[in-house]
DOGUVEX-311434 format. One record per residue: residue in one letter; x, z, y of N, C-alpha, C in turn. Coordinates in steps of 0.05 Angstrom, whole numbers, padded with zeros to 5 digits, always signed. Example, Ala and Ser with C-alpha at 12.3 -4.5 7.8 and 13.67 -1.06 7.14 Angstrom:
a+00264+00156-00114+00246+00156-00090+00264+00156-00066 s+00257+00142-00045+00273+00143-00021+00258+00157+00001 
//
This chain:
x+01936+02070+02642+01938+02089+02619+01909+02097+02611 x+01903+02099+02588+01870+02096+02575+01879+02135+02571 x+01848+02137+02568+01846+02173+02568+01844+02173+02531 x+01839+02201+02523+01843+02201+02490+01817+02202+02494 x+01796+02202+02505+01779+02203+02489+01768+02175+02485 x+01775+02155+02507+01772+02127+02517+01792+02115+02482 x+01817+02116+02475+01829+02112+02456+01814+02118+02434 x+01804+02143+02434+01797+02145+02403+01760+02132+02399 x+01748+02126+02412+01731+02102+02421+01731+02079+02411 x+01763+02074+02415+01773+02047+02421+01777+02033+02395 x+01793+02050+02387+01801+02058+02356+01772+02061+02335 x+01753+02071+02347+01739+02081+02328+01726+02049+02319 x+01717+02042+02343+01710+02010+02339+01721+01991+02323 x+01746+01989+02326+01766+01979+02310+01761+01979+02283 x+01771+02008+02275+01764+02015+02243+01740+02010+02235 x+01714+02005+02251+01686+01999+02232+01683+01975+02241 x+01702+01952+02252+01691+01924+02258+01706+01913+02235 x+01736+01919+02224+01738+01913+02203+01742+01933+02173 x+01741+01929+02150+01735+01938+02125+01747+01924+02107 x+01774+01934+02096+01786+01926+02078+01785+01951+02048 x+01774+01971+02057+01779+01987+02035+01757+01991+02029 x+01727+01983+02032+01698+01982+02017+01694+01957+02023 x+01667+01938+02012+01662+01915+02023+01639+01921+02034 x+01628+01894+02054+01616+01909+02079+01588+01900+02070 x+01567+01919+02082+01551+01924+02070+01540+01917+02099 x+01546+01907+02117+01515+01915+02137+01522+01875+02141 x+01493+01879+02151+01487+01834+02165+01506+01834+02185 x+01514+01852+02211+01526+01847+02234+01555+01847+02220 x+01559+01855+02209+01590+01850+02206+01602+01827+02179 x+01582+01816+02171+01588+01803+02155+01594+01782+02159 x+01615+01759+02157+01621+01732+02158+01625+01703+02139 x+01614+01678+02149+01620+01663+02120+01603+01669+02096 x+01608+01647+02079+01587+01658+02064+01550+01646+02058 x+01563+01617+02080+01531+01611+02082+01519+01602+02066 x+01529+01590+02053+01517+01569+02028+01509+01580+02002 x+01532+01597+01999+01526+01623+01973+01496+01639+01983 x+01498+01650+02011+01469+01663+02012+01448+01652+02018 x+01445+01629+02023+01430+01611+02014+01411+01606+01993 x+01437+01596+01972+01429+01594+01944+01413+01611+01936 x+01424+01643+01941+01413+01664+01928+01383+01663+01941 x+01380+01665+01968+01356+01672+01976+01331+01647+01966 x+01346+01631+01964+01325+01614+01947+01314+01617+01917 x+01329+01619+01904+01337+01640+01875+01313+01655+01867 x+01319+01674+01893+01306+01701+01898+01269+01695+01901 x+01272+01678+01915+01238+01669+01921+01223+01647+01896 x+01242+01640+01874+01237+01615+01859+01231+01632+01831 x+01201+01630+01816+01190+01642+01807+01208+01636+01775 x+01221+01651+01757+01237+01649+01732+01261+01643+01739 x+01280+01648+01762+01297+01645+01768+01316+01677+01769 x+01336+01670+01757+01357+01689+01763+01388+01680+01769 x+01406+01693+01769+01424+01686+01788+01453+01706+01771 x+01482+01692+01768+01503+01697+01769+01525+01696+01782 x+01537+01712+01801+01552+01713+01825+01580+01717+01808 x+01593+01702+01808+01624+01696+01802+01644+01695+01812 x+01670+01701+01801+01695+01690+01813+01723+01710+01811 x+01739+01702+01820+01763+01719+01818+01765+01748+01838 x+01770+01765+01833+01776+01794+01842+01782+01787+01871 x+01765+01801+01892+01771+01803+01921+01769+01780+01937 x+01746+01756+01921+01744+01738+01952+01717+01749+01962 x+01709+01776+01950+01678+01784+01965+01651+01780+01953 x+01653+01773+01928+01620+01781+01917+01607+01799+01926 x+01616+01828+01918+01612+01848+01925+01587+01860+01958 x+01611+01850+01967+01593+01847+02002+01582+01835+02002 x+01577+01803+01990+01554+01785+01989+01528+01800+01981 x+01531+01815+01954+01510+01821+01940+01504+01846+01953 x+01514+01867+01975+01511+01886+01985+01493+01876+02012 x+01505+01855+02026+01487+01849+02044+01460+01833+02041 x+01464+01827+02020+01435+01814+02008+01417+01819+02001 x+01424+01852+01993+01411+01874+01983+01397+01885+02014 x+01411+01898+02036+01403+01900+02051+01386+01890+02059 x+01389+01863+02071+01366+01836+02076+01339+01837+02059 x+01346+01844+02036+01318+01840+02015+01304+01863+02015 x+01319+01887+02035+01307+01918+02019+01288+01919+02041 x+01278+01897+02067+01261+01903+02091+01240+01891+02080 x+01236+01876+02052+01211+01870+02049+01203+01875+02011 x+01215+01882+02006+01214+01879+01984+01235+01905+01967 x+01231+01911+01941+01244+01935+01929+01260+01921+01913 x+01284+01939+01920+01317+01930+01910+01328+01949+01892 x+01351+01935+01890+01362+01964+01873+01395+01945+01861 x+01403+01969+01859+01433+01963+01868+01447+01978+01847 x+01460+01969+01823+01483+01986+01795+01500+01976+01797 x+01525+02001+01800+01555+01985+01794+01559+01996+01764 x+01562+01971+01741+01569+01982+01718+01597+01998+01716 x+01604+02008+01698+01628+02030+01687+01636+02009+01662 x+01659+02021+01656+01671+02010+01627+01654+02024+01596 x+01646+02043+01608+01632+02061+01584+01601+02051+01586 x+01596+02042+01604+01560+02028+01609+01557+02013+01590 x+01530+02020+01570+01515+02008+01548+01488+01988+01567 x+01473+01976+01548+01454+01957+01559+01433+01980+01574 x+01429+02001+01554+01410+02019+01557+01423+02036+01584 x+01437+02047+01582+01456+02057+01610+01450+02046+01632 x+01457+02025+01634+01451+02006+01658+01425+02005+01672 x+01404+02011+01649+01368+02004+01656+01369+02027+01670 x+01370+02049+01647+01371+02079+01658+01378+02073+01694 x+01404+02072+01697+01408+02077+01728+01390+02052+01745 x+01386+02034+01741+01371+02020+01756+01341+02031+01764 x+01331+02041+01740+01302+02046+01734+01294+02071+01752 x+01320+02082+01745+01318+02112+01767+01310+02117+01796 x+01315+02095+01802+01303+02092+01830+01282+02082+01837 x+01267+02071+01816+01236+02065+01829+01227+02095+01816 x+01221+02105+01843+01205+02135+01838+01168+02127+01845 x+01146+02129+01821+01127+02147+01822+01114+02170+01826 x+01087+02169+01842+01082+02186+01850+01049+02185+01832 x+01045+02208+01829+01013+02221+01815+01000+02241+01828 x+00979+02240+01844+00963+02254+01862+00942+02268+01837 x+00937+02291+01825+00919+02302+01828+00907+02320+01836 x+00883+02324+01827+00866+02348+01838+00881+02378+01825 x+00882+02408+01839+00892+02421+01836+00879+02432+01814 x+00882+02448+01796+00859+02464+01783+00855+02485+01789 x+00824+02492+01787+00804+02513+01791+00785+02497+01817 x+00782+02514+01826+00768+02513+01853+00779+02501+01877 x+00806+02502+01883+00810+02495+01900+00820+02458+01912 x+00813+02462+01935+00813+02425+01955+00845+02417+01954 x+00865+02430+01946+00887+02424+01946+00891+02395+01924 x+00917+02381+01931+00926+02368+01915+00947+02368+01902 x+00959+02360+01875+00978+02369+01867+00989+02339+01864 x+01018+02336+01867+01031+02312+01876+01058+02317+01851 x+01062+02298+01831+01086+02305+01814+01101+02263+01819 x+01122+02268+01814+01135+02240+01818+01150+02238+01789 x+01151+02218+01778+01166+02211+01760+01182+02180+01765 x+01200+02179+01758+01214+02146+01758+01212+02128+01727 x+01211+02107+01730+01210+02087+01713+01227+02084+01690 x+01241+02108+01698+01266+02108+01674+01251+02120+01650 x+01236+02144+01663+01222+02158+01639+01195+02149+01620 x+01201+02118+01628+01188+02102+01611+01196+02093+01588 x+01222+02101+01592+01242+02083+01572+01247+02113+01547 x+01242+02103+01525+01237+02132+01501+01253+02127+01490 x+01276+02111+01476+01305+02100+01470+01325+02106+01485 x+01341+02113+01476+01374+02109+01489+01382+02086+01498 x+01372+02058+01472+01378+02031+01472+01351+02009+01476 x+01340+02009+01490+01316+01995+01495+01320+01974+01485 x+01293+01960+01483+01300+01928+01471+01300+01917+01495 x+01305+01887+01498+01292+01873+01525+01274+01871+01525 x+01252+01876+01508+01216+01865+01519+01211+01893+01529 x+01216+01917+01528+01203+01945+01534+01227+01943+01562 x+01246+01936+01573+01262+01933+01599+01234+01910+01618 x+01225+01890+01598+01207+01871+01614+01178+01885+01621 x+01172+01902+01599+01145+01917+01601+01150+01937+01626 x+01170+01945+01624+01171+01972+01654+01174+01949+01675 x+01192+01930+01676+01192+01917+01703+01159+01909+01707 x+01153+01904+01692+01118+01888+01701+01107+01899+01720 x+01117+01933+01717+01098+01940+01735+01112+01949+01764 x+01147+01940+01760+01144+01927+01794+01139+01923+01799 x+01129+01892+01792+01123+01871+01798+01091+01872+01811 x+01079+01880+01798+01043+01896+01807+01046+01903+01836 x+01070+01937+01834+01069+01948+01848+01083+01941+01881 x+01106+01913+01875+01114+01901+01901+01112+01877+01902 x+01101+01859+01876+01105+01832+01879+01127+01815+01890 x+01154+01820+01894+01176+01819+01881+01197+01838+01891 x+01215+01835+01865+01238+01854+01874+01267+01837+01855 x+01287+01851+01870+01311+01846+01858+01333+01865+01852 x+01349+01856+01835+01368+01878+01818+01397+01870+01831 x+01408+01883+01838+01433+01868+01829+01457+01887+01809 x+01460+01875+01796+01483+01887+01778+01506+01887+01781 x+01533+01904+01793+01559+01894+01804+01578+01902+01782 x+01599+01887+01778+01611+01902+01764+01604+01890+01735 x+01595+01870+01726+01578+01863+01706+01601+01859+01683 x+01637+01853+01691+01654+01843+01665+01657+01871+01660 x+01655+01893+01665+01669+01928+01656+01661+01928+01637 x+01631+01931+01628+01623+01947+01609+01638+01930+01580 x+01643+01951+01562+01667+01943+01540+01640+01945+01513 x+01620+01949+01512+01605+01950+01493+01598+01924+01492 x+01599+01902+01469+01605+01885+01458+01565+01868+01448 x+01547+01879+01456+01527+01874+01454+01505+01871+01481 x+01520+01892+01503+01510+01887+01526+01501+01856+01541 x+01525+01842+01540+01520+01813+01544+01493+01804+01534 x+01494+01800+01506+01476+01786+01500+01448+01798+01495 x+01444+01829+01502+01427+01836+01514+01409+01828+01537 x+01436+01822+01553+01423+01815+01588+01410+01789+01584 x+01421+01771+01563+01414+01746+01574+01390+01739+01554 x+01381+01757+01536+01358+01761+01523+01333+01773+01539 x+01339+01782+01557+01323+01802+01572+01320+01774+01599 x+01340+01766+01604+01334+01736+01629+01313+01723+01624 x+01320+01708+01583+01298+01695+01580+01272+01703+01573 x+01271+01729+01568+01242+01735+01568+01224+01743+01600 x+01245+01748+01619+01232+01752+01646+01233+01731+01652 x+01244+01700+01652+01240+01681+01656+01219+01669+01650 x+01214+01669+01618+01189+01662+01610+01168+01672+01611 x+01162+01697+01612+01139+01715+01627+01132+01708+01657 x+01148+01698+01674+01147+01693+01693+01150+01725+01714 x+01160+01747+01701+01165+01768+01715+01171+01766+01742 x+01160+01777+01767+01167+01771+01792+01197+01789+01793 x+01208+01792+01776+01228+01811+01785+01261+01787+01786 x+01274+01792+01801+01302+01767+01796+01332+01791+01794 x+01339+01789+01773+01366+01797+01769+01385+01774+01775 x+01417+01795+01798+01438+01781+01798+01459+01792+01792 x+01469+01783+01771+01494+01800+01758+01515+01790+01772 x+01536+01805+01776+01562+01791+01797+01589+01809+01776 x+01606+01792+01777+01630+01806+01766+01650+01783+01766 x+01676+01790+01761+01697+01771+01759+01706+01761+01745 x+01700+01734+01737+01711+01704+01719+01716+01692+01727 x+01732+01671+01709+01731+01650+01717+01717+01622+01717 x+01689+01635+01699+01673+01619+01690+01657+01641+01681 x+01631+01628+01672+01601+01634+01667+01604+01650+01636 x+01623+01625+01627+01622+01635+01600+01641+01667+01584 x+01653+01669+01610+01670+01690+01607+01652+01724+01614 x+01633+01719+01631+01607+01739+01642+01597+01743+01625 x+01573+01718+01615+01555+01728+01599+01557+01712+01580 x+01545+01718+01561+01547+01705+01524+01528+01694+01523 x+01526+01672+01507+01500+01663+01505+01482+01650+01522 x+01503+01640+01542+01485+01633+01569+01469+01605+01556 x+01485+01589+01547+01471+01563+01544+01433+01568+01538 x+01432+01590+01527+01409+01586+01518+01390+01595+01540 x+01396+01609+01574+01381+01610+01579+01393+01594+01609 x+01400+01568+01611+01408+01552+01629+01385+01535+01651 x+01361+01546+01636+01342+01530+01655+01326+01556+01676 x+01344+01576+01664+01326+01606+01676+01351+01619+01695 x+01374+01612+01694+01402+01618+01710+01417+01592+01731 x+01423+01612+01748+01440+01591+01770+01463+01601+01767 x+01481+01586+01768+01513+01600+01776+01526+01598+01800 x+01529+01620+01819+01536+01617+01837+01571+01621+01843 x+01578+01613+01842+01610+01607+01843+01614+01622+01873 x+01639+01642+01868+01651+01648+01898+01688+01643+01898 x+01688+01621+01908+01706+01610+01916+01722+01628+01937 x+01745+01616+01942+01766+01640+01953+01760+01626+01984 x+01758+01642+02009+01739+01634+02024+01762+01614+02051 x+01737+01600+02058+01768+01573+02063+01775+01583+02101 x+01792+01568+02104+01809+01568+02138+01784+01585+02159 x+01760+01569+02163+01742+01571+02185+01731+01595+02179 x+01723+01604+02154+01709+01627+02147+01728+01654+02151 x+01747+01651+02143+01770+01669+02140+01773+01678+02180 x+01774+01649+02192+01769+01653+02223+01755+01668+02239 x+01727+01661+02227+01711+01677+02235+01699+01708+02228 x+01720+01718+02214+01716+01748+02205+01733+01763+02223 x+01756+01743+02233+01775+01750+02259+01757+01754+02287 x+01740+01725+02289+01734+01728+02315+01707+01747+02317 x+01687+01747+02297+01666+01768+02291+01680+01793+02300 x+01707+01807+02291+01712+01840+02280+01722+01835+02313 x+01734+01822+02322+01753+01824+02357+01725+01826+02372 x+01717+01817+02364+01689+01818+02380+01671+01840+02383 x+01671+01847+02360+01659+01886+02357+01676+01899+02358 x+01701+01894+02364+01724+01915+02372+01725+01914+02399 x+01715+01896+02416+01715+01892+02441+01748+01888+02450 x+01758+01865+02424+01793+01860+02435+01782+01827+02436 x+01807+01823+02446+01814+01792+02462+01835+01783+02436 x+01835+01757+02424+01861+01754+02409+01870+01721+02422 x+01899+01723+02415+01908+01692+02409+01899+01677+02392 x+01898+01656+02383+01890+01631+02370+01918+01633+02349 x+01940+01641+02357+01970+01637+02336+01961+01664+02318 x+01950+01682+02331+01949+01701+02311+01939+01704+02283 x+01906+01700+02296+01894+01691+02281+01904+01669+02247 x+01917+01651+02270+01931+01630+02247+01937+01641+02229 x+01958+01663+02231+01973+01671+02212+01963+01687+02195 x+01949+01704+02207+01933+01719+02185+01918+01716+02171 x+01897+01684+02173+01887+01665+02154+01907+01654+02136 x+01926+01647+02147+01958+01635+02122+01962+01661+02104 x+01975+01682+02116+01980+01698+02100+01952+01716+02075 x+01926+01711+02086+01906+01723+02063+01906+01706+02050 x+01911+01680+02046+01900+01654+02018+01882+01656+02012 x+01848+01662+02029+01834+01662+02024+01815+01687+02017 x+01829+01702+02013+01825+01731+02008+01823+01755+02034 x+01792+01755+02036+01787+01769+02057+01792+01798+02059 x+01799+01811+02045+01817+01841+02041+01829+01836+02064 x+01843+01818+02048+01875+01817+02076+01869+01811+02100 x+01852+01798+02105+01852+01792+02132+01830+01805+02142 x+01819+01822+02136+01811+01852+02144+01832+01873+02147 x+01849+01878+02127+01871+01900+02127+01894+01885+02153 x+01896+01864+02157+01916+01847+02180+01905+01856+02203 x+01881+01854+02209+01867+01852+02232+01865+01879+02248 x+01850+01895+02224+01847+01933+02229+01879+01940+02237 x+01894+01936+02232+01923+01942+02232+01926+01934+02254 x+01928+01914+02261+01942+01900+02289+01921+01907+02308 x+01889+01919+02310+01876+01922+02333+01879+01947+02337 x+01885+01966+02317+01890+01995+02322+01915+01993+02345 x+01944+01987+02325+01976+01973+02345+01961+01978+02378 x+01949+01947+02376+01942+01942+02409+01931+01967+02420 x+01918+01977+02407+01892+01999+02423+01915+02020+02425 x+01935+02034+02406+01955+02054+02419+01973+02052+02442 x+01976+02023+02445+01990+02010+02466+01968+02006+02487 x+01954+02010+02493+01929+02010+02518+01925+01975+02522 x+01928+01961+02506+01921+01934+02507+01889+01925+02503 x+01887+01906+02511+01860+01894+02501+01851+01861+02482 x+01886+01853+02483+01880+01834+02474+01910+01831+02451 x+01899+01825+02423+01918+01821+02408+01944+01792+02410 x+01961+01792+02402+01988+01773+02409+01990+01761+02387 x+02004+01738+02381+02025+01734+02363+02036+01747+02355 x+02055+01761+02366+02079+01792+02360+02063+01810+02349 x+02044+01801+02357+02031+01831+02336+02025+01834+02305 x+02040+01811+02296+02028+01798+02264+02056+01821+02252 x+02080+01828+02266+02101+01839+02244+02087+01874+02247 x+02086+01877+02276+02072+01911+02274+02050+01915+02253 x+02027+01897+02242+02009+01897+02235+02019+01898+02199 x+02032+01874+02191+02050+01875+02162+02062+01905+02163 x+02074+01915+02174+02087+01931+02175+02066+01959+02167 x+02046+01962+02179+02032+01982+02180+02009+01978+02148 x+02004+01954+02151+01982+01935+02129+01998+01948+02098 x+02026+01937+02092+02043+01935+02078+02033+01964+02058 x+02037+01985+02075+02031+02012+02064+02006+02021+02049 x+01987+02001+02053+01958+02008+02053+01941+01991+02032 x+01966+01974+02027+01955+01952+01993+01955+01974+01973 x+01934+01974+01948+01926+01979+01931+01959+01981+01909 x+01976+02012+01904+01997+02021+01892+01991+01998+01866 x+01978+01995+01860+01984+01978+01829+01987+01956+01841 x+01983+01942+01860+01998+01915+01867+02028+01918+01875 x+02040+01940+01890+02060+01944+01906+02077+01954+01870 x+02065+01965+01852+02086+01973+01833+02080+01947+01814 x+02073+01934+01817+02078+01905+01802+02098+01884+01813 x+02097+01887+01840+02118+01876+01864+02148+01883+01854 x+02146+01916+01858+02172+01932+01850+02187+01921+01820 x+02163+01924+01803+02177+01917+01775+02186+01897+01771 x+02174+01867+01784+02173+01839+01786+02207+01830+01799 x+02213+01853+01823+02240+01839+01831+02258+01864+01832 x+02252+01885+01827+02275+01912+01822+02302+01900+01812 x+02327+01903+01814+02349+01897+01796+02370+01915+01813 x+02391+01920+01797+02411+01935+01806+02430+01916+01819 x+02433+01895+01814+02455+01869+01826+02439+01855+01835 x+02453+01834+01855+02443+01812+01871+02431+01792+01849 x+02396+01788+01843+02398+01768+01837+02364+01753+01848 x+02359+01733+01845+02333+01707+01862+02311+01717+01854 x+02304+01743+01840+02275+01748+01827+02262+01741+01861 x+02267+01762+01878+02255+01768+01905+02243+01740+01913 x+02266+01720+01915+02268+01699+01925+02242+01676+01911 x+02247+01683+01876+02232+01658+01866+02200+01668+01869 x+02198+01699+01866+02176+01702+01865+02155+01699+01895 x+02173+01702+01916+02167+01688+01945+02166+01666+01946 x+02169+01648+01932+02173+01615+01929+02140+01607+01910 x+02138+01633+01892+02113+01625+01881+02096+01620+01899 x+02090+01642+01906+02076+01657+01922+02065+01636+01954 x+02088+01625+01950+02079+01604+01976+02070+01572+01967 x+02077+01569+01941+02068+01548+01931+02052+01530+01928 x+02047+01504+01933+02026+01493+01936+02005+01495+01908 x+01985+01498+01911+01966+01508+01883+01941+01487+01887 x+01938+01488+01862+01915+01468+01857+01892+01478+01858 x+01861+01475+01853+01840+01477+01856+01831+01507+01832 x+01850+01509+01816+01856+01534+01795+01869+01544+01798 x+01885+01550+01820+01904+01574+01837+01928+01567+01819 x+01936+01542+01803+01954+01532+01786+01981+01527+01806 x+02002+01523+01799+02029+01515+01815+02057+01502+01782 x+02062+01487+01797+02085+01477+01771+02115+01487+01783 x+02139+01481+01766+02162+01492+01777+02171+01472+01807 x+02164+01449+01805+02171+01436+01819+02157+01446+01859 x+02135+01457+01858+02131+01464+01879+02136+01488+01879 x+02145+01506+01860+02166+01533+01872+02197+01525+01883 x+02204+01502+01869+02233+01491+01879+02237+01477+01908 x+02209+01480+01912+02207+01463+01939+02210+01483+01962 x+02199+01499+01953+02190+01532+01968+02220+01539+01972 x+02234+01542+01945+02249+01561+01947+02277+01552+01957 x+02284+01528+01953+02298+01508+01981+02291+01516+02007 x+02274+01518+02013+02264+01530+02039+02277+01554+02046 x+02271+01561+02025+02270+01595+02037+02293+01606+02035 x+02313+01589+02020+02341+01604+02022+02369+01579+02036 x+02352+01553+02045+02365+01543+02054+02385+01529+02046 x+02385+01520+02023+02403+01510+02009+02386+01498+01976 x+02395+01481+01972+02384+01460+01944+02383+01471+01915 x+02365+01473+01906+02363+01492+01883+02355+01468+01864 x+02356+01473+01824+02344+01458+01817+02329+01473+01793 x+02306+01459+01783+02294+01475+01770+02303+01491+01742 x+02335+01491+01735+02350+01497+01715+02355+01535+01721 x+02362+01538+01754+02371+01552+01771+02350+01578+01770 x+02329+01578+01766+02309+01588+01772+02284+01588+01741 x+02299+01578+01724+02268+01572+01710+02265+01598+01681 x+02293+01608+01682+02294+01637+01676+02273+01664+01688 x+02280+01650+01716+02254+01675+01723+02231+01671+01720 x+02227+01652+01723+02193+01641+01716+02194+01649+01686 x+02216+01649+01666+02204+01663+01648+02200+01690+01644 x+02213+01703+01656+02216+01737+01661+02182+01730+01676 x+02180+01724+01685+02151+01735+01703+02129+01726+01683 x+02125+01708+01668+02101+01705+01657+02103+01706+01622 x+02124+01723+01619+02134+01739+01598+02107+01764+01589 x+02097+01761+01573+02079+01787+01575+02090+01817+01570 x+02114+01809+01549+02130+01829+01546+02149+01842+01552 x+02166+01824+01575+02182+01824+01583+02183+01845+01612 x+02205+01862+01618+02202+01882+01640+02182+01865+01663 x+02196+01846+01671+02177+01836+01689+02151+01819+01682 x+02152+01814+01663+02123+01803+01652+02095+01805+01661 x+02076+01796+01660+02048+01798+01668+02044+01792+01695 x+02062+01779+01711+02061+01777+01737+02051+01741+01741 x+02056+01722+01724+02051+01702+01717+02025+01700+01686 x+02014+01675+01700+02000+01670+01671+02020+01635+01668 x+02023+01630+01635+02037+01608+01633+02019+01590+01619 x+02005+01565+01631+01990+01540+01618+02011+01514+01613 x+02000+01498+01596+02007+01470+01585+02036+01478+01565 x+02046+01456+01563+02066+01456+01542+02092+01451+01554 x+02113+01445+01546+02145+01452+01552+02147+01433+01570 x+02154+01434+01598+02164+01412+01611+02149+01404+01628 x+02122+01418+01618+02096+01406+01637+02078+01436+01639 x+02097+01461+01643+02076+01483+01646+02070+01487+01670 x+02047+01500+01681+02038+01516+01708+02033+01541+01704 x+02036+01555+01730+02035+01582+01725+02013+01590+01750 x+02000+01606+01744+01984+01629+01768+01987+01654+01757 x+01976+01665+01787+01983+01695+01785+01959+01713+01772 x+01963+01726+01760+01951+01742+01739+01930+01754+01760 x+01945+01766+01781+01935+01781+01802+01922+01771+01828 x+01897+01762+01836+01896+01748+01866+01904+01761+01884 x+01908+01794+01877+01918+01802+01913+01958+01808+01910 x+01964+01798+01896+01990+01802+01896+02005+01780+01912 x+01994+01756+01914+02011+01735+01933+02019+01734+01964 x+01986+01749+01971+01990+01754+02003+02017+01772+02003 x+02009+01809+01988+02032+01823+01987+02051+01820+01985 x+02059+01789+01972+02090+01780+01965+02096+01770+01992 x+02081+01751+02011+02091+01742+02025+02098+01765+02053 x+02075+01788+02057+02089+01808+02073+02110+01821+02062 x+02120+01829+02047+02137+01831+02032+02169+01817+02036 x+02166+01795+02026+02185+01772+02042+02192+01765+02080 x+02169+01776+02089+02167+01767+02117+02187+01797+02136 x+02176+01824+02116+02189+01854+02132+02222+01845+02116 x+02221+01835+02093+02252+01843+02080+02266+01810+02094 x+02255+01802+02110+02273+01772+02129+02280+01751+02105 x+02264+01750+02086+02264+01725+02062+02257+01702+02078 x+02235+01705+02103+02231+01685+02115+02214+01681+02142 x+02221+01674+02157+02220+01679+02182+02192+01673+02196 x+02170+01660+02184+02151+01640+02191+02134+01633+02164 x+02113+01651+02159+02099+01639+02141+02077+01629+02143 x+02082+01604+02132+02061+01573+02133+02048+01564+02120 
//
């Protein structure tokens, strides 16, 4: 029997080895990821080089560009903006600029040996609301003097809704590019492409890298298990693990929110080493702790007053074999969904709900996106964190016993 104060210790470890509800910001806890930070840190040292961090909602930009930031802030001056929906080009500088603080030593007046010390920041360089990009390049210059290099990163970069911002930034790339400004901006936000971020990129393609973040594969997903058990000071199975790589699809949320769940379980139970069995206590507890706008998209997607397959097809999506664009056709939901209810379905049976789901208007609508033409459509999910949720979902309500 472990003492409470030994428990809540135990526990405490737990909850800061994994992080599903901020992304992680420190080097020791971070996993995967090698090749992306890589890129960047080369980027970072390559004189007219700047950098775009991409990809779909929740495989972890975020933490990339947080721990990168870290890494860069022991030698060099950083700086770190999460845009807003209301953030203008000028907005954005403003908060960045704010943090390089100046300092001015003078002599006191009159007579006396004293010194008088006032600080101002770089923002109050800026005499516009709306700066142009060459007066954003003129204040950086004298980062650049003052640390000989630094980096920005911008998070959050698809929010801002002002319609000029874009092609602001990438006006302002090519003139720090071509000045050779020691300073490197990395804008990160979620697309599906370059061209969906920023506007205008073509024109500054010899001054930008695109760094693609891919939804993060089997081994990486592994090792955020065996990293967090390891600073939790728990023991796990090899089956466990499995599953909780199957059930995130890539999406390290979940298999942070799987993990914290099931090592807490063990630690109330005076255990030290997580199980297999411990994947339904963990859903169970996990389940409660997904983000309400995914769980009321779930609800609306299969709610009905009578028995009918929404539950079923949308669990069939959800497990679907998907292509390299998170794409799926009816034919591998019909495969799924044979499975899962045990009996032969054909795509006639079912292809009603696939239209209720990627219906935009329709009660259940927006839960699907619908590509190609009649006969030959694919569908993905609007949402990347809604598929894991479907499958815990399916796994507590016994849709299916074993998810693979």
């Amino acid at each position: 029997m472990t003492s409470l104060d030994e428990s809540i210790t135990r526990r405490k470890l737990v909850m800061r080895s994994f992080s599903p509800s901020a992304p992680i910001a420190s080097k020791t806890l971070f996993a995967g990821r090698n090749e992306q930070m890589s890129t960047l840190i080369s980027i970072v040292f390559q004189s007219g080089q700047h950098a775009v961090i991409y990809g779909e909602r929740g495989v972890g930009k975020t933490s990339l560009a947080r721990v990168l930031g870290e890494a860069f802030s022991e030698s060099m001056w950083t700086s770190y903006y999460t845009c807003s929906s209301g953030d203008t080009f000028g907005s954005i500088w403003r908060g960045i600029l704010q943090g390089f603080v100046m300092s001015d030593e003078r002599d006191a007046p009159g007579f006396s040996v004293n010194k008088v010390v006032s600080t101002s920041s770089l923002a109050d360089l800026l005499k516009t609301a709306e700066p142009t990009p060459n007066e954003i390049r003129s204040v950086l210059e004298i980062v650049g003097e003052a640390d000989g290099n630094a980096v920005i990163f911008i998070d959050e970069f698809d929010r801002p809704e002002d319609p000029k911002t874009r092609s602001r930034f990438a006006d302002t790339i090519k003139i720090l590019s071509d000045q050779a400004v020691p300073v490197t901006l990395v804008l990160v936000g979620v697309a599906d492409n370059i061209d969906e971020l920023i506007s205008e990129h073509v024109s500054i393609q010899r001054a930008i890298v695109q760094v693609q973040m891919p939804r993060m594969t089997a081994s990486e997903l592994m090792e955020i298990v065996t990293q967090g058990m390891r600073s939790s000071t728990l023991d796990f199975e090899v089956g466990f693990a499995r599953q909780v790589v199957s059930i995130s699809q890539g999406l390290p949320h979940y298999t942070h929110l799987l993990c914290q769940n099931a090592g807490v379980h063990v630690v109330e139970e005076g255990r030290v080493k997580v199980r297999v069995s411990d994947v339904d206590p963990a859903i169970s507890k996990a389940i409660n702790n997904v983000s309400q706008t995914v769980r009321d998209k779930y609800h609306r997607a299969t709610f009905s007053n009578r028995e009918t397959l929404h539950r079923q097809v949308l669990l069939a999506c959800a497990m679907a074999e998907k292509d390299e664009m998170g794409t799926f056709s009816a034919t591998d939901v019909r495969e799924k969904l044979c499975e899962i209810s045990e009996r032969p379905y054909d795509t006639p049976a079912f292809a009603t709900h696939l239209k209720d789901f990627s219906s935009p208007d329709g009660a259940r609508g927006g839960i699907l996106a619908k590509r190609g033409v009649l006969r030959r459509f694919r569908y993905r999910f609007n949402d990347p964190l809604l598929p894991p949720y479907i499958l815990m979902k399916g796994r507590t309500e016994g849709l299916t016993r074993q998810l693979s």
